[in-house]
C-alpha positions in Angstrom: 0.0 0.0 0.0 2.8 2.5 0.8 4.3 1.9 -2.8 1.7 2.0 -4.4 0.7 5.7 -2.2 3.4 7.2 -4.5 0.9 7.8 -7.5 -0.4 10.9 -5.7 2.7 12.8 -5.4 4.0 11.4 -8.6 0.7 12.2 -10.5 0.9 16.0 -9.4 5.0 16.1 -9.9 5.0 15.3 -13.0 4.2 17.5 -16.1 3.2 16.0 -18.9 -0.6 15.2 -20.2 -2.1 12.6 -18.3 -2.8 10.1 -21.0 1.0 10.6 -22.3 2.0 10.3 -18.7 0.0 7.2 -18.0 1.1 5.5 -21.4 4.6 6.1 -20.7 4.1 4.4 -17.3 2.5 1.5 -18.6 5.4 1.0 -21.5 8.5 1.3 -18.8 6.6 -1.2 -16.4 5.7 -3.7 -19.0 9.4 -4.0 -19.6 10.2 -4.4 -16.1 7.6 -6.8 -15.3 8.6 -9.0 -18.5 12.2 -8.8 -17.1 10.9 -9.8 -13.5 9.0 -12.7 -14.9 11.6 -14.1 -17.2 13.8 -14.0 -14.3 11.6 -15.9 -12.2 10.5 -18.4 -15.0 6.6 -17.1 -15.0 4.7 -17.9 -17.7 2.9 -15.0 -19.5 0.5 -17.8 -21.7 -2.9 -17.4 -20.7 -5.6 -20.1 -21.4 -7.7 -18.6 -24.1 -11.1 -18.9 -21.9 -9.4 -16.4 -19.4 -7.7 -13.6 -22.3 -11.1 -11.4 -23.1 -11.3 -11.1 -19.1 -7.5 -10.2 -18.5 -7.9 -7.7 -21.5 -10.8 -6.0 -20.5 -9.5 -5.9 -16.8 -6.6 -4.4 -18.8 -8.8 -1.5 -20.4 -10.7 -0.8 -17.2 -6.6 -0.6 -15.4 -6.4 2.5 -18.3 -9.7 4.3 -17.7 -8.8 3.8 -14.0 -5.9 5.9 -14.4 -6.5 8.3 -16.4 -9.5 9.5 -14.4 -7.6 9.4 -11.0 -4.9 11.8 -12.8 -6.8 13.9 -13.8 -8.5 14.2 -10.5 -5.3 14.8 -9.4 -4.4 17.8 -11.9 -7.4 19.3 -10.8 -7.3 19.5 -7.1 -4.3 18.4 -4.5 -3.2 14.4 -3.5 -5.2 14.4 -0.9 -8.5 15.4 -2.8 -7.4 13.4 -5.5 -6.7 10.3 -3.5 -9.9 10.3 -1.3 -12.6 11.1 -3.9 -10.5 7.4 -5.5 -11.0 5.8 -1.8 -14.7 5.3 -2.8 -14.0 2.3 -4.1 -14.2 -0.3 -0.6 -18.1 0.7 -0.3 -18.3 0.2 -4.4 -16.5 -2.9 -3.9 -18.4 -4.3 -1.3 -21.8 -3.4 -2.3 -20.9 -5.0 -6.5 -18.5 -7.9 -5.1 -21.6 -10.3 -3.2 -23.6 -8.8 -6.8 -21.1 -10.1 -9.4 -18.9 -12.6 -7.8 -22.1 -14.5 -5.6 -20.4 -14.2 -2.6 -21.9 -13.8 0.9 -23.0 -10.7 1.7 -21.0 -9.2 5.3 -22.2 -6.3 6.9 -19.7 -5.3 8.4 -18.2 -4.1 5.2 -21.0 -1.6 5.1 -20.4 -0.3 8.7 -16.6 0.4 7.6 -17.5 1.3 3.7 -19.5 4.4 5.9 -16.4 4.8 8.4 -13.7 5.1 5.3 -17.1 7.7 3.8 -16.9 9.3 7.3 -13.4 9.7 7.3 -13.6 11.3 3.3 -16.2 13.8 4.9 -13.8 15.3 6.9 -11.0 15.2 4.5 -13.1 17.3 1.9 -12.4 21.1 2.1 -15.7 21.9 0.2 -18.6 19.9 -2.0 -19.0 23.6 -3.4 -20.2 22.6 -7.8 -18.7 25.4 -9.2 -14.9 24.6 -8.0 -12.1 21.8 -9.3 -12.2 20.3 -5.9 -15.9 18.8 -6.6 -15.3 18.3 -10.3 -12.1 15.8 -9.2 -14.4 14.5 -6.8 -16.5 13.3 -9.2 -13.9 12.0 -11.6 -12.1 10.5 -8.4 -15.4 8.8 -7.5 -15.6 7.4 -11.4 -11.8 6.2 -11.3 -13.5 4.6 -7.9 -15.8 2.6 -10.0 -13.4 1.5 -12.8 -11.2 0.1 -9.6 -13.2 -1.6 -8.2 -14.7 -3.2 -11.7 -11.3 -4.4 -12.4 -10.3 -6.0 -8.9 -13.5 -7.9 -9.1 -12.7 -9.2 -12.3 -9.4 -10.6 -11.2 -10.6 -11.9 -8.3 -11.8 -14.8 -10.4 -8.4 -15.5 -11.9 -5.3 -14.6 -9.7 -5.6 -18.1 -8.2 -5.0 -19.8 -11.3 -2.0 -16.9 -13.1 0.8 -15.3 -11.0 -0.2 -11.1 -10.6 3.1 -10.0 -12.3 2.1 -12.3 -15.5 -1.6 -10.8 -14.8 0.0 -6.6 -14.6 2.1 -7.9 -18.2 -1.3 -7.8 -20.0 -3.0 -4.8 -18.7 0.2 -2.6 -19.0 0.3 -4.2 -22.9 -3.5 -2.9 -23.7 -3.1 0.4 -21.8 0.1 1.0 -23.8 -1.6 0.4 -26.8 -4.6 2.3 -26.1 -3.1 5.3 -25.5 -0.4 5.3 -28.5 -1.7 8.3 -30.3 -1.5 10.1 -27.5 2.4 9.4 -27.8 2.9 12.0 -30.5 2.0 14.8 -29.0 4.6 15.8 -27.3 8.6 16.2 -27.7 10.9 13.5 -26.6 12.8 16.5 -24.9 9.5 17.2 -22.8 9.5 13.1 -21.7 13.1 13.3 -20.6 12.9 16.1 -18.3 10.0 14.1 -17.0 11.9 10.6 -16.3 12.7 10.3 -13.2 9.1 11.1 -12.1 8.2 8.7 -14.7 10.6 6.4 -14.0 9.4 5.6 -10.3 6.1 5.9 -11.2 6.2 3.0 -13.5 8.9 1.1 -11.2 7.9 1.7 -7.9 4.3 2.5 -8.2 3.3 0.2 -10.7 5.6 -2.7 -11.3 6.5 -3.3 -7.8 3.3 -1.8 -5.9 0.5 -3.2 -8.2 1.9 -6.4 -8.3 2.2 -7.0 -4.7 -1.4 -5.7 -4.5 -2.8 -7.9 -7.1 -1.2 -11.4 -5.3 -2.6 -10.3 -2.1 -6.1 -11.1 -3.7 -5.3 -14.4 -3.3 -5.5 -14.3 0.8 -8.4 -12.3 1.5 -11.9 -11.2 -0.2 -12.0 -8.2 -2.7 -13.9 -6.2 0.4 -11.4 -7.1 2.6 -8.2 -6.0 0.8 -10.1 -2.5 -0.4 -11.0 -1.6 3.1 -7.5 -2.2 4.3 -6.1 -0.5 1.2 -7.7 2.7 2.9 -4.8 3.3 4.4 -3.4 4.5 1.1 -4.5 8.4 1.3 -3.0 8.4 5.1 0.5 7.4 3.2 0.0 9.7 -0.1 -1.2 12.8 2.1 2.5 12.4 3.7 4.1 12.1 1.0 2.1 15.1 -0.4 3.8 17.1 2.7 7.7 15.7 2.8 7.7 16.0 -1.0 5.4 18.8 -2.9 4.7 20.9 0.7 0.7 19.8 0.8 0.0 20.7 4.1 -3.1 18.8 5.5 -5.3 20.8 7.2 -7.0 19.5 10.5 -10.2 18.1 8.9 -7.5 15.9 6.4 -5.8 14.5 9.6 -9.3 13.8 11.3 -10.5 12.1 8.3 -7.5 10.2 7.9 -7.4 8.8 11.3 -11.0 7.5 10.4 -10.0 5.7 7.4 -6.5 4.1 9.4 -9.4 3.3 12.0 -11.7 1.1 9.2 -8.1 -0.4 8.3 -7.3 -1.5 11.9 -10.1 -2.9 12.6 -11.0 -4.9 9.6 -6.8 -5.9 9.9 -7.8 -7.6 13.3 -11.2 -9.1 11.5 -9.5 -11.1 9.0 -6.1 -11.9 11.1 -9.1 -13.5 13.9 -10.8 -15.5 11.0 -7.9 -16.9 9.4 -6.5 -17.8 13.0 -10.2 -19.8 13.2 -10.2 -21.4 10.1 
């Protein structure tokens, strides 16, 4: 969760267009994720049955980012990263929906304490600013998210998450090849080291560490206790771009490290059980 906390700060510090930001991302960590798995002998074949879901989860990955950035570009990290942290009550109210699985209430009762905890972080829901317009592009990234976690759920068991990042990197590189000529190769490489960690750190490393811990707990579970992820950005936002939170951020974000706590202690008590 703390790697993957980077994209806020990185997402602001960097100045390029989003999409040409978020295809260059996807090219570099394609490379080093096919480096990583030929390294570790993982296979990148995937049953045909399975490819339209990994490509799609691929294309969701894309719209993902793109609408988070620009959420970003339009407010601060924190805004930017809360209006995204919608996605545990989305999760947990489309997971028992899509996937069949058992309804748990308490995922509601800390969907609203993560909600809570985004209330106070919000400086204002006033419609004519940027602040609500990235909230609302935030909350869309939110749905995207939580689309394409649900869709993996199904098939981490069965493919190793690195092989799994391979693919979507591959169709959101490709997607967003127009987008490629817009800009001067002089602009990218004043950009690269933001770029650089933002496809290393963030993505190839992060994501991938993310995607295997699917295979331990519940979608619901691993979104609420990905909540902590604004806590992390929002000081990073401070030691590295000067984002002072104000006291309603730090309230808020002691809510959301709250939901995580608890729902840590939750699924450490049921494993210990079964």
């Amino acid at each position: 969760m703390f790697f993957v906390s980077t994209s806020g700060a990185l997402g602001r510090y960097i100045a390029l267009p989003v999409p040409v930001t978020i295809g260059l991302r996807a090219i570099l960590a394609l490379l080093f994720l096919i480096l990583f798995c030929k390294y570790k002998g993982i296979s990148l074949k995937v049953e045909r049955a399975h490819l339209l879901p990994v490509l799609i989860s691929g294309l969701l990955m894309g719209l993902h980012w793109l609408t988070y950035f620009y959420a970003l570009k339009l407010s601060n990290v924190a805004i930017g990263m809360i209006s995204l942290f919608s996605y545990p009550i989305l999760t947990a109210l489309l997971e028992p929906l899509l996937l069949k699985t058992k309804l748990q209430k308490a995922h509601f009762l800390l969907g609203f304490l993560v909600l809570l905890g985004i209330y106070f972080l919000v400086p204002s829901f006033d419609l004519e600013n940027n602040y609500t317009l990235a909230i609302c592009i935030g909350t869309l990234s939110a749905l995207f998210y939580a689309l394409r976690n649900i869709l993996l759920k199904t098939k981490v068991a069965a493919y190793n998450g690195s092989m799994l990042m391979c693919y979507q990197m591959g169709v959101v590189a490709v997607i967003l090849m127009p987008f490629y000529l817009t800009i001067s190769v002089e602009e990218i490489m004043n950009e690269w080291q933001g770029v650089m960690l933002l496809a290393l750190l963030t993505t190839a490393i992060g994501h991938t560490m993310f995607l295997n811990s699917f295979k331990y707990f519940s979608i619901s579970t691993v979104s609420i206790l990905s909540s902590v992820q604004p806590v992390f950005g929002i000081l990073i936002g401070v030691a590295f771009l000067n984002e002072i939170p104000t006291r309603n951020t730090l309230i808020g974000g002691a809510i959301i490290l709250s939901s995580v706590v608890i729902e840590s202690i939750r699924s450490s008590r049921k494993k210990a059980i079964s």
